[in-house]
KEVOTI-307485 format. One record per residue: x negated, y negated, z of N, C-alpha, C in turn; residue in one letter. Coordinates in steps of 0.001 Angstrom, whole numbers, plus 500000, padded with zeros to 6 digits. Atoms other than C-alpha are relative to their C-alpha. Layout:
XYZXYZXYZa...
% end
This chain:
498969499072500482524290267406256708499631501444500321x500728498229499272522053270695257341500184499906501189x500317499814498377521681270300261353502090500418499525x498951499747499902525654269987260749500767501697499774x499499498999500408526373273225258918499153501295501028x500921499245499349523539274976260877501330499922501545x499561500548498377525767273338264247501606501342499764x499001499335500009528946275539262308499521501389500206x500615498380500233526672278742261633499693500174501437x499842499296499223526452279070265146501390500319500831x498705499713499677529900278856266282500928501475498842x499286498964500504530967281149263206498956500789499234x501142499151499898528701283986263031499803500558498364x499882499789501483529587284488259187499734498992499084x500833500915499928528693281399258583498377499967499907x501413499654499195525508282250260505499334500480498558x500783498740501364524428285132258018500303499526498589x500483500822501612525369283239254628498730499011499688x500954500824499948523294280348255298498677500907500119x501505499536500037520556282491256455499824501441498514x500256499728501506521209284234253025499575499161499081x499879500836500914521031281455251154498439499212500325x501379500299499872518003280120252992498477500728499388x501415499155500596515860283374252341500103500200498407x500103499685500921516770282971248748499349498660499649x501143500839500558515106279616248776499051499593500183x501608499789499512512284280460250273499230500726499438x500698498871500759511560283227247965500099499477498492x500213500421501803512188281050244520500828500901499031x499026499006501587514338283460242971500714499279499152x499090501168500934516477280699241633499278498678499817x500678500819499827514820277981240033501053499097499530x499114501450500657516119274177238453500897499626501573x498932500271499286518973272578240247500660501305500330x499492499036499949520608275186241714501026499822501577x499206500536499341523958274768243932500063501677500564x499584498888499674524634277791246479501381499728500800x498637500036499124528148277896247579500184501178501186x500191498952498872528650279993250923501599499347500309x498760500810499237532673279518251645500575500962500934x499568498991498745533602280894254976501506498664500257x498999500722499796537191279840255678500056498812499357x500064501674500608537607275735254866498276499523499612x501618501046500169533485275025254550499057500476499216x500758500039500786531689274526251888498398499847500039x501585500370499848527560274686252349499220500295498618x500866500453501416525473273096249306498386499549500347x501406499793499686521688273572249056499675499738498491x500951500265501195519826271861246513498850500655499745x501417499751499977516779273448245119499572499310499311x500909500555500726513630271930244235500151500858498451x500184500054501205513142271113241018498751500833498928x501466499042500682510940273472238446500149499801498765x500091500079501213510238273736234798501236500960499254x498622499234500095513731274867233550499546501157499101x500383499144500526513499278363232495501189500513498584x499140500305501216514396279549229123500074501928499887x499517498262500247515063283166230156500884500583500118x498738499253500347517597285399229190501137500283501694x498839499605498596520778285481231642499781501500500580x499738498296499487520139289137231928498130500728500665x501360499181499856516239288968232873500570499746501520x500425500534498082515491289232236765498933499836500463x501693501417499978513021287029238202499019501118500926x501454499371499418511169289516240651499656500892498784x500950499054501103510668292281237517499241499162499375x501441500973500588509073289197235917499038499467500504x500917500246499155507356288081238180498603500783500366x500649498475499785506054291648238764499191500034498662x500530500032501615505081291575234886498834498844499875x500893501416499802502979288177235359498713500215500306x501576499484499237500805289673238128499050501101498604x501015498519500682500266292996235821499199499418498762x500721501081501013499603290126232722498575499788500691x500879500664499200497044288794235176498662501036499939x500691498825500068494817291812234651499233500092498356x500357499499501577492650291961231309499542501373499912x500093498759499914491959295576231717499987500444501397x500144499106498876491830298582233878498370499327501664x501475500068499465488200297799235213499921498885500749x499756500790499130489186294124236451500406500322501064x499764499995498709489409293408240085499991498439500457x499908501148499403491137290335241565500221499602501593x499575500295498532491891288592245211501363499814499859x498457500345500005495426287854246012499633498308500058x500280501188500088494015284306246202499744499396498479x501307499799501584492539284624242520501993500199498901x498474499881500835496429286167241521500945499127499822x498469501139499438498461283429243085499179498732499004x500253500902500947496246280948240964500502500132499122x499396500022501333496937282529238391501181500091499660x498467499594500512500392283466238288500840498425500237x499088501176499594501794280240240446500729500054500823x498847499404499282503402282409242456499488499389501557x500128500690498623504116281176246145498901501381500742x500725498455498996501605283383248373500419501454500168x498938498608499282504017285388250490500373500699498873x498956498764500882506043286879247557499011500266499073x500978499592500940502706287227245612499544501186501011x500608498637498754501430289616248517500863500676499815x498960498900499595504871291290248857500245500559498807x500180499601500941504754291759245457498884501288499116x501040498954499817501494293281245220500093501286500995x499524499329499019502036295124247945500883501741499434x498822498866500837505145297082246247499562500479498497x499898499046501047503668297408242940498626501136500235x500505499806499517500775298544244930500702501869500354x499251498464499756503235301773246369500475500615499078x499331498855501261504583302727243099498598499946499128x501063500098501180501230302727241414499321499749499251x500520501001500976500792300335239511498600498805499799x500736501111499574498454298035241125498835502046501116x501375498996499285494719300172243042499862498744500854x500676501400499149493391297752246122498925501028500572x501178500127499663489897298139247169499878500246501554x500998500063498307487857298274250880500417498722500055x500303501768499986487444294742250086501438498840500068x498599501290500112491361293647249368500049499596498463x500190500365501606490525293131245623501299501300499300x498871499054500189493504294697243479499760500420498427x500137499263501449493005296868240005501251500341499167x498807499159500599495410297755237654500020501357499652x499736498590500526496650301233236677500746499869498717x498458499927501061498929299838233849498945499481499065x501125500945501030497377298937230255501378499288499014x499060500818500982499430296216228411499627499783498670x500617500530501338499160296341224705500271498642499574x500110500947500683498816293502222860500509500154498487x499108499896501130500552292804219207499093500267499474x500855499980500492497129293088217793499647501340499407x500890498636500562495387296669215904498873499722499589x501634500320500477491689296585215626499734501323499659x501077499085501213490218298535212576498689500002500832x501138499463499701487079300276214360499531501223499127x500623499540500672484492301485212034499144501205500869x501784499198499149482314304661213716499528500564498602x501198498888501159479622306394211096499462500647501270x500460499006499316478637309202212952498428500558499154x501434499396500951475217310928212257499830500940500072x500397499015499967475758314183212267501363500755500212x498269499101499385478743316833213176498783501294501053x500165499359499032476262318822216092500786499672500862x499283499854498856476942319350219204500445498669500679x500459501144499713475991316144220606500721498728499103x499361500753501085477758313940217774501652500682500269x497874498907500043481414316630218091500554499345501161x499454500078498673481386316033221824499935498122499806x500168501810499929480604311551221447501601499935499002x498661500261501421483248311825218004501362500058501007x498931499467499140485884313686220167500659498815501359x499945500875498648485440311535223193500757498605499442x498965501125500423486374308425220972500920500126499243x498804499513500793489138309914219292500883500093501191x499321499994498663490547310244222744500209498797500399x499997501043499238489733306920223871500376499400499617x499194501081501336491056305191220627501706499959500193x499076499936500204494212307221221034500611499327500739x498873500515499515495740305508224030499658498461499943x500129501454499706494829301971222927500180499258498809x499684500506501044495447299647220046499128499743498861x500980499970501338493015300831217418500201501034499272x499833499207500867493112302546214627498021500601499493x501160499285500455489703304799214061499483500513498819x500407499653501242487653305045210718499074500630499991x501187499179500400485305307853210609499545500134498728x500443499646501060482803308466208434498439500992500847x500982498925499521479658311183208787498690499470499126x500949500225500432475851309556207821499179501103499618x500505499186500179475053313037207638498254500335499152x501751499941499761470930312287208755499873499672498447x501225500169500931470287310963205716499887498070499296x499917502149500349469488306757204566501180500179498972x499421500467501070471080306747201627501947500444500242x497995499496499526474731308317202853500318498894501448x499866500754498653474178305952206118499933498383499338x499739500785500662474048302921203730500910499807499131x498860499826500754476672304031201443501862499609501097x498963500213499101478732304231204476500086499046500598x500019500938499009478007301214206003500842499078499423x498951500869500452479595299538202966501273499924499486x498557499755500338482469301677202521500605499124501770x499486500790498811482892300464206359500755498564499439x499610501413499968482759296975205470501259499456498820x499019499751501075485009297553201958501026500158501215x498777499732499411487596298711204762500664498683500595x499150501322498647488135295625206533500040499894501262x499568499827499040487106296792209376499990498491500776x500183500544499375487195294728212832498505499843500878x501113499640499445484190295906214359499422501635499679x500329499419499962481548298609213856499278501086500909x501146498928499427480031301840215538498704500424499007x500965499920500539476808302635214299499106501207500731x501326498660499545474890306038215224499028500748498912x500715499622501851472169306775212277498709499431500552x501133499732499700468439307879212817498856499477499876x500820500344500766466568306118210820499707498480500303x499894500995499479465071303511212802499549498613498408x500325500539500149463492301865209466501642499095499092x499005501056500771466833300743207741501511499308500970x499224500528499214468531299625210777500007498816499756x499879501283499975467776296140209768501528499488498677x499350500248501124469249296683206135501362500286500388x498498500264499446472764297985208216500285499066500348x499319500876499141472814295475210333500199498705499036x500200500402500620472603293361207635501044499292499376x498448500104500676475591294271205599501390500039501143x498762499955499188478201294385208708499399498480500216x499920501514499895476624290874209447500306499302499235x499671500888500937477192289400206272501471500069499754x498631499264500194480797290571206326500644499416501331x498991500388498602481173289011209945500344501340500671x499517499197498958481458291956211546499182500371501371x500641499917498720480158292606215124499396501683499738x500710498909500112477898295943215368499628500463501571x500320499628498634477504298191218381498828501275499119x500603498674500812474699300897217634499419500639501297x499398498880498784474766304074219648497967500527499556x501373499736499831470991305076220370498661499265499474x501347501238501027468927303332217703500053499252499661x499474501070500188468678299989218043499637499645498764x499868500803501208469629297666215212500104498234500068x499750501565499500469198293627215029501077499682500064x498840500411499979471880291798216117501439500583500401x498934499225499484473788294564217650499694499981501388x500444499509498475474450295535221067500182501463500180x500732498322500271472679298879221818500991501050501266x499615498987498961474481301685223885499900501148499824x500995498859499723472602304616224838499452500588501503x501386499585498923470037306131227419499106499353500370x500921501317499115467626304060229530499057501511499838x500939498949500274464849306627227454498789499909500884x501266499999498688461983305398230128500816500407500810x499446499736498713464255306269233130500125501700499555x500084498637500442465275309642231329498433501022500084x500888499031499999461845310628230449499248500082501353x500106499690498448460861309743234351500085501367500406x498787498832499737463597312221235045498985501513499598x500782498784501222461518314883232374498817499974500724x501177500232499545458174314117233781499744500472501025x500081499122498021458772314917237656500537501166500139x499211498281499645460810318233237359498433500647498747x501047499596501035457835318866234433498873500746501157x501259500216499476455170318309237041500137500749501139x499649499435498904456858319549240555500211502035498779x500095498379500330457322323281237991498267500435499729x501479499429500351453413323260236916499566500671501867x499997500044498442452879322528240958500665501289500415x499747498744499475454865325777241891499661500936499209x500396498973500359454126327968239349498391500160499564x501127499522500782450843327320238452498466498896500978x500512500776499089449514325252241667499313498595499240x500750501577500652449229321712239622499103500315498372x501315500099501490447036322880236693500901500288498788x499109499703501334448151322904233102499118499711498973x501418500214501112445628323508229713501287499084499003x499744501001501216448090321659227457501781499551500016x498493500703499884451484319258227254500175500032498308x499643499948501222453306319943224068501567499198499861x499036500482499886455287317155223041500691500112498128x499089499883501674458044317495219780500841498495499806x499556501392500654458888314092218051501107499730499329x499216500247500966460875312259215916499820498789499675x500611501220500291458970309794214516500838499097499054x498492501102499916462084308129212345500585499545500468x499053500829498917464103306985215148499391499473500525x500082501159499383461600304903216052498329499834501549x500403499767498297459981303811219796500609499892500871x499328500754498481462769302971221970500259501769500574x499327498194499980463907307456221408498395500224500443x501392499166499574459945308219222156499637499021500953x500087500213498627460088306275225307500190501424500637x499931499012499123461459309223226871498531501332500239x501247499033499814458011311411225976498611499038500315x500732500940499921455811308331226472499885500013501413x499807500378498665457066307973229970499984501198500883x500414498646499559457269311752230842498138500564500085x501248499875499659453590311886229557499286499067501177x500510500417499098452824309206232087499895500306501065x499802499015498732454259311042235040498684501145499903x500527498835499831452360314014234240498310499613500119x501383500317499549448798312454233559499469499655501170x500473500289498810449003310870236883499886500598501267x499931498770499473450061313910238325499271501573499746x500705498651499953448258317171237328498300499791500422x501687499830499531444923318273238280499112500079499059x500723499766501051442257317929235900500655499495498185x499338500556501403442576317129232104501065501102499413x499377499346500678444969318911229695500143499745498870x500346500314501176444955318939225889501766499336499717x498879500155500588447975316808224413500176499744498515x499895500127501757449697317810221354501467499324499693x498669500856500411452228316047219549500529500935498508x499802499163501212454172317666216702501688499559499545x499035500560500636456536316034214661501658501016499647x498835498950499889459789318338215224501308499371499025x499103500595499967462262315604213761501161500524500490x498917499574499387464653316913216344500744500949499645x499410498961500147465313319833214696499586501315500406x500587498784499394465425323668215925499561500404499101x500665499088501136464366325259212991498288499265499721x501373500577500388461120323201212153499379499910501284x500899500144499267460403322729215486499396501695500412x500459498520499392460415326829216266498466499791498888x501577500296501104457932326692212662499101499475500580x501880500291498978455560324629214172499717500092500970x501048499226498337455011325886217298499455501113499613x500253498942500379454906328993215672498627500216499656x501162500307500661452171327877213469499110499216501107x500504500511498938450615325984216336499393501070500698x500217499446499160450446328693218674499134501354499145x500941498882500961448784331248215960498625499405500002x501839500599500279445524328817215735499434499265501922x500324500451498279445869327742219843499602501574500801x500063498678499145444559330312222205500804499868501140x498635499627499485446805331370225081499775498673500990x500268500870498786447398328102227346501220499742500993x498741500052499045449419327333230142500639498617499472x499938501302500928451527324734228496501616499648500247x498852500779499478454306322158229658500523499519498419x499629499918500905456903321785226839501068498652500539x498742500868500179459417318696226157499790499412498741x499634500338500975460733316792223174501255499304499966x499201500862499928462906314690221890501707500489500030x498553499110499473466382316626222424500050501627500233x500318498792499516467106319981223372500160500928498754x500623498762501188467093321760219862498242499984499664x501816499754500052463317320812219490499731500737501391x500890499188497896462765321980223429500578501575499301x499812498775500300464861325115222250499069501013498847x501041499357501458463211325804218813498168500573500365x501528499449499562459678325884220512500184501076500900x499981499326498980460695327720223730500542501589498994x499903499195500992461701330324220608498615500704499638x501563500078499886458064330162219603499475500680500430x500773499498499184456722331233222439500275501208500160x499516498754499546458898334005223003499918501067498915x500503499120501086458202335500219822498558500235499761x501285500102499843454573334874220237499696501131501353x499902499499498438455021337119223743498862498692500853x500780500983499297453855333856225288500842499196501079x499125500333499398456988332873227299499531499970501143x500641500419498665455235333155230822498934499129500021x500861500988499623452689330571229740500796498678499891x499728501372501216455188327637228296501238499857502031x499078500542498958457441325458231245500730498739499072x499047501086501249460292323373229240500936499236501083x499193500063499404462293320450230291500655499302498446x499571500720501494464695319102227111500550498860500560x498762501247499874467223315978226714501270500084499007x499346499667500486470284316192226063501294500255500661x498633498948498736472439318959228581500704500790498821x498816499032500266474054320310225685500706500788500217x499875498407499762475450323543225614499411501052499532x501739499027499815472723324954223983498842499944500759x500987499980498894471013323887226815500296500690501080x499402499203498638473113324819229194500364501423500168x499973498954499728473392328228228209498902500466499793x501400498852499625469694328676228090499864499929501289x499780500291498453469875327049231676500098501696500676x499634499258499223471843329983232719499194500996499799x500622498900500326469917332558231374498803500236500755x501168499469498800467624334856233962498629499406500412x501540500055499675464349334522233119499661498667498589x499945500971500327464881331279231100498491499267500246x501153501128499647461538328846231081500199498814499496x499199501147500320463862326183230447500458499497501567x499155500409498395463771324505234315501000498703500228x499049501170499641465830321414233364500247499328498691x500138500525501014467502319727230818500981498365500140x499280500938499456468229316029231120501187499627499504x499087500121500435471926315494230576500524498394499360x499564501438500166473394312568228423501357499607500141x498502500242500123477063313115229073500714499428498670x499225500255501650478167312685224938501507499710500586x498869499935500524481504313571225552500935498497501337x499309501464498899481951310289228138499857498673499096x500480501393500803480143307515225388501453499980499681x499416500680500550483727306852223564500600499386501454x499200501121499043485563305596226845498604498534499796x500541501128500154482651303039226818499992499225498689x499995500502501045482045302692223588501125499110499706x498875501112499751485961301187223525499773499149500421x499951500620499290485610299465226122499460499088499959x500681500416500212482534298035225092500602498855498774x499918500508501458484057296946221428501416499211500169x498668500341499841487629295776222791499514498277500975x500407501039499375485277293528225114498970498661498555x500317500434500863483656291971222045500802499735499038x498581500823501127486923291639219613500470498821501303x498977501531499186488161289485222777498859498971500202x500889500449499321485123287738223181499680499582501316x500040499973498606484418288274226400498232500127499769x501771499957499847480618287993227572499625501343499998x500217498650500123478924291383226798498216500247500286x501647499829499571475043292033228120499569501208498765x501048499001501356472707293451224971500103501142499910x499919498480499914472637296643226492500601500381500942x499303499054499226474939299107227680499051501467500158x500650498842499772473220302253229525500777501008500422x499164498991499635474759305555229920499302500834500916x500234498734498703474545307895233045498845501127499030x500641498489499981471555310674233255500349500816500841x499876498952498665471591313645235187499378501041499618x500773498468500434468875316583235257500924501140500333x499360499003500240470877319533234822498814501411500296x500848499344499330469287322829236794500977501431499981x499531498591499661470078326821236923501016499846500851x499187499758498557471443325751240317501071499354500012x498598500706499988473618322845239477500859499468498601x499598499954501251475008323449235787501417500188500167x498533500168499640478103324774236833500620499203500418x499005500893499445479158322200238913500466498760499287x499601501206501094478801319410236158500684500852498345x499460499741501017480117321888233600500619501107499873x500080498635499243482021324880235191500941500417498214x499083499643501232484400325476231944499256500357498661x500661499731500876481619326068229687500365501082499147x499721498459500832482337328785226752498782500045498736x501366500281500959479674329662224061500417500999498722x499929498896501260481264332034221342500341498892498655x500370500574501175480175331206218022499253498919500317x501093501317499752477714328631219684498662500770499095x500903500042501262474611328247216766499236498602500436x500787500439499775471531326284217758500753498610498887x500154500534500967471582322780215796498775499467499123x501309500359500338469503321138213457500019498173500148x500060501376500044469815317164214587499813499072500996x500307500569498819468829314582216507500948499562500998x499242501020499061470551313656219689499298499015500723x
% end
């Protein structure tokens, strides 16, 4: 019966072009079930069965490529996925060709990113009916804590959570109080940033008994997954710009390494001076006296004891770091009130902007301060906690970007900088 109607479509050229309408519509699936196409040119009727499909139960008024189109973008569990067009067509069902041509087009309006490789990303985020209660306790309102807070207040806003702050404000007993107003809330999952490496067990404790999942932001806690700084790689970082400044200014030699602590948070946070002192022992010439001095990451106590330090030390040439950049600042204070500033070489952690505007400053003896990028942790942090409400596989630890930060290249990672009413802090980052 086809060769027949095909035998009319060439004698009547209108003919011709229905059929080959009617063909490319069932080659492309737009119409599924039984489906009868009438084409009547003069007296002749041409009837085209289509294969049979799972009868659809969608609205007379949907249209099958926008859904179709909707399927692929389904096909996507976030931004960050990357599939094949081989990988899509599994999943969707869709015939090849119109899965490519598909991609393809949502590909030109935007919607769809493709790769070197041919792998295709989304640009679109599909909510879900769901709202996940996320708990953060913050530990502090510095700099370092404003810029992380901020960042997930941003990252919360365009996604389907609702954000419960609370402020541990550095101290146990407000960082336990809060842990169980958290869990009183109902939340879904917790943030966790709080100093005090010895009652991390007793948090993790109460969000576990409650069923709740725990992410904790620098200091690890059992049973959570940790996201932070890779503090050995950081203090690396601290160690070689430490060692390459003794080396130019002072040809390799150095009478003493002055390191500032924070012996509450732990050992995973005094990796970074552990691993800096290793660089340097294996590097300088000769011995050097090392002091340690319990700063708990603050500027004010740490300026005090250097202060007091440097009144009973006689004058030495002396390499300075610590555990964030208000202890590096508070000493490099010290010195300069001591008129001792041409013996002391500082590198901090951190990048703040109290770093970064000692950075800029002339005659600064602040040659580097390693940056932790704060105000980037909430996109992960989400990302991190949205991958754990779905249970999706999640690796122990998440590590966040370093970057030594230098006189020379401050601007370029932070050209918008402003500093009025900037005030040293007193807390750990």
């Amino acid at each position: 019966m086809l060769e027949e109607h095909e035998k009319q479509s060439n004698a009547n050229p209108i003919i011709g072009q229905r059929l080959k309408s009617a063909k490319a519509r069932f080659a492309s699936g737009a119409i599924f079930g039984f489906l009868a196409v009438l084409l009547k040119a003069t007296d002749a009727i041409i009837l085209f069965v289509m294969p049979s499909r799972k009868e659809s139960t969608a609205s007379p008024y949907t249209l099958e490529g926008v859904s179709r189109a909707c399927n692929i973008l389904r096909a996507f569990e976030d931004d960050r996925q990357t599939l094949s067009l081989t990988e899509i067509v599994e999943h969707t069902g869709l015939e090849r060709t119109i899965c490519f041509r598909l991609l393809r087009t949502l590909e030109e309006q935007g919607l769809l990113r493709r790769s070197d490789r041919g792998r295709y990303a989304s640009n679109v985020q599909i909510l879900s009916g769901k709202r996940f209660r996320i708990g953060y306790a913050s530990q502090t309102n510095d700099s370092f804590c404003s810029a992380l807070a901020q960042g997930l207040r941003w990252a919360a806003g365009s996604r389907p959570i609702d954000l419960i702050e609370v402020e541990n404000r550095y101290s146990i007993k407000v960082a336990l109080r809060n842990a169980g107003h958290l869990v009183a809330r109902g939340i879904d999952l917790a943030i966790e940033f709080q100093t005090y490496e010895r009652i991390g067990t007793k948090v993790a404790q109460l969000f576990g008994e409650a069923g709740i999942p725990l992410i904790a932001v620098e200091i690890p806690h059992p049973n959570a997954v940790f996201l932070g700084v890779d503090n050995q790689r950081a203090g690396a970082v601290a160690g070689k710009v430490l060692l390459k400044a003794a080396q130019t200014h002072w040809a390799g030699q150095c009478d003493e390494v002055l390191f500032l602590d924070l012996e509450i948070a732990g050992s995973l946070p005094h990796l970074r001076l552990s691993s800096a002192q290793n660089i340097l022992r294996n590097g300088l010439n000769g011995d050097c006296v090392l002091t340690h001095l319990d700063s708990r990451g603050e500027f004010v106590r740490s300026f005090e004891l250097t202060r007091r330090h440097l009144q009973l030390a006689p004058k030495r040439r002396t390499l300075v770091t610590g555990i964030n950049d208000y202890a590096v600042l508070g000493a490099l204070r010290a010195f300069e009130e001591a008129g001792r500033s041409n013996m002391c070489l500082a590198v901090s952690y951190g990048g703040g902007p109290e770093a970064r505007r000692e950075l800029r400053l002339p005659n600064s003896r602040l040659v580097g301060a390693v940056a932790f990028f704060p105000e980037k942790y909430g996109e992960s942090l989400l990302l991190l906690a949205l991958d754990i409400l779905h249970k999706r596989t999640t690796p122990p630890a998440v590590y966040m970007p370093v970057q030594l930060l230098t006189r020379k290249n401050v601007d370029e990672f932070y050209p918008h900088d402003t500093f009025v009413g900037l005030s040293p802090g007193d807390a750990m980052s």
